[in-house]
C-alpha positions as CSV (number, residue, x, y, z in Angstrom):
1,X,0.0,0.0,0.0
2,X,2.8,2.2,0.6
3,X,4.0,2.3,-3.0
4,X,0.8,3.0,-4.1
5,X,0.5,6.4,-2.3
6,X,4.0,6.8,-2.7
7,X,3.1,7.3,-6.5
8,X,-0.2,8.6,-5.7
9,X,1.3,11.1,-4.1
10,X,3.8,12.0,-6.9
11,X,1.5,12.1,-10.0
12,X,-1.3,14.4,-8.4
13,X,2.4,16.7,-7.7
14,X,2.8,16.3,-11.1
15,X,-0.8,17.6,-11.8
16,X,-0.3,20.4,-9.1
17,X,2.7,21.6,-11.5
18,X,1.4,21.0,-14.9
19,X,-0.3,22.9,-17.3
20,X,-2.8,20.2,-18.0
21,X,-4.5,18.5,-15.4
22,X,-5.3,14.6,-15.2
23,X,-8.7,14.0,-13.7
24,X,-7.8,10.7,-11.4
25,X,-10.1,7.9,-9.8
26,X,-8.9,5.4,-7.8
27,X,-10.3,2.1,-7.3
28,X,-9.1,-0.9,-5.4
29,X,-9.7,-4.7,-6.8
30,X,-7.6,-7.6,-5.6
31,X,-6.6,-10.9,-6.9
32,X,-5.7,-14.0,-4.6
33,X,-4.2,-17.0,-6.3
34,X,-2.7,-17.9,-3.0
35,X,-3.8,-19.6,0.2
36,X,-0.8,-18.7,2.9
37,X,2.4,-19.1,1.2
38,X,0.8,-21.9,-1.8
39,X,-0.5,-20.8,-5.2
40,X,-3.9,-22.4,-5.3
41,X,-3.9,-22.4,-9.2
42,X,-7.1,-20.5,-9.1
43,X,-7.7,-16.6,-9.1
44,X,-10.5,-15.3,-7.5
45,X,-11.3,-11.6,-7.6
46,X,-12.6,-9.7,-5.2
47,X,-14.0,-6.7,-5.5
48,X,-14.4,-4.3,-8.6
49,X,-17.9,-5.0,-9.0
50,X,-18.3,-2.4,-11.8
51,X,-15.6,-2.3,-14.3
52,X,-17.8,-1.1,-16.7
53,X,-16.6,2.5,-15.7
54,X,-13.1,1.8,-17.0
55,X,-14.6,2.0,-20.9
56,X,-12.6,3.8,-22.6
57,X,-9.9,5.1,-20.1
58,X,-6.6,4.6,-19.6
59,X,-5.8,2.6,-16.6
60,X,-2.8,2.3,-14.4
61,X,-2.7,-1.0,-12.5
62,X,-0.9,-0.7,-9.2
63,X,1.0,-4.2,-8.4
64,X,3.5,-4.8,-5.0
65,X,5.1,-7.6,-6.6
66,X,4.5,-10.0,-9.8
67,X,5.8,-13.4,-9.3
68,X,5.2,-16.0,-12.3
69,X,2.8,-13.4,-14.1
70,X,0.1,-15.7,-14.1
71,X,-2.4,-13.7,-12.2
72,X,-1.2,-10.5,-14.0
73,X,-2.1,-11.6,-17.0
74,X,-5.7,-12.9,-15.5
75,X,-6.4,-10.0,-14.8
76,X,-5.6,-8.3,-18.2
77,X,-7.5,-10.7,-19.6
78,X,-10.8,-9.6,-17.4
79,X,-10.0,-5.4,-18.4
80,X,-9.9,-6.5,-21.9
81,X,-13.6,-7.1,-22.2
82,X,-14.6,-3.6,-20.6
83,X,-12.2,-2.1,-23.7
84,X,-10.2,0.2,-21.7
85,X,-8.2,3.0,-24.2
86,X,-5.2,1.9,-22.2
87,X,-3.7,-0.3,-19.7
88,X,0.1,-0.1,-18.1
89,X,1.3,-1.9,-15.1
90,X,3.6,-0.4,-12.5
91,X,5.2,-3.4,-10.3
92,X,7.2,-1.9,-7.4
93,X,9.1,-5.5,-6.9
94,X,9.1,-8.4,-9.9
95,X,10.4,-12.4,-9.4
96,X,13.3,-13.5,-12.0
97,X,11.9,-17.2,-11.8
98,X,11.6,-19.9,-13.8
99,X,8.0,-20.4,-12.9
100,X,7.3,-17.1,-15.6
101,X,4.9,-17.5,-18.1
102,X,6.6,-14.3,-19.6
103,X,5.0,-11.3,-18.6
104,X,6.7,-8.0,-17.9
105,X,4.9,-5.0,-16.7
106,X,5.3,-1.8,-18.3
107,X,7.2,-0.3,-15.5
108,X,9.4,-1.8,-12.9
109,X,10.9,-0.9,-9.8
110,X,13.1,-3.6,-8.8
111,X,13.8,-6.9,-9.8
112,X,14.1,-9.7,-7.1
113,X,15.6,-13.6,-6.7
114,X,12.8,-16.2,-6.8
């Protein structure tokens, strides 16, 4: 949660000392594909009951850490069918495992040992 307001934080600055301003809404919507420390294999979502709203906007997704991708890509997958104008994914840690199926967010702030 921290590196999400972190970079809250920073891009309404960035609006504070632009020209342009970008109207923002933030919404929460989490993903579990894990059960303790175990991937269940499953992803469940839980909350964002009306995704509807994200047609046509461009969408930042907010990630703590991306392990194999799997769930990353779930969720892509899901925003695809309310045809957002754009997606990007900012991942404040990301595994280098060989469990990847070979996704890479758009930005990255560090990389990590499996």
């Amino acid at each position: 949660y921290k590196f999400f307001a972190d970079l809250l934080d920073y891009i309404k600055a960035l609006n504070r000392n632009s020209d342009r301003s970008i109207p923002m809404t933030v919404d929460f919507i989490r993903l579990k594909s894990y059960c303790n420390d175990q991937s269940t294999g499953e992803i469940k979502v839980i909350g964002g009951d009306d995704l509807s709203t994200l047609t046509g906007k461009n969408v930042l997704i907010v990630e703590d850490i991306i392990d194999t991708g799997k769930t990353m890509k779930t969720l892509l997958q899901l925003l695809k069918q309310y045809n957002p104008k754009m997606v990007k994914v900012a991942s404040l840690l990301v595994k280098r495992t060989p469990r990847s199926v070979g996704y890479t967010p758009d930005f990255i702030g560090f990389e990590v040992p499996d």
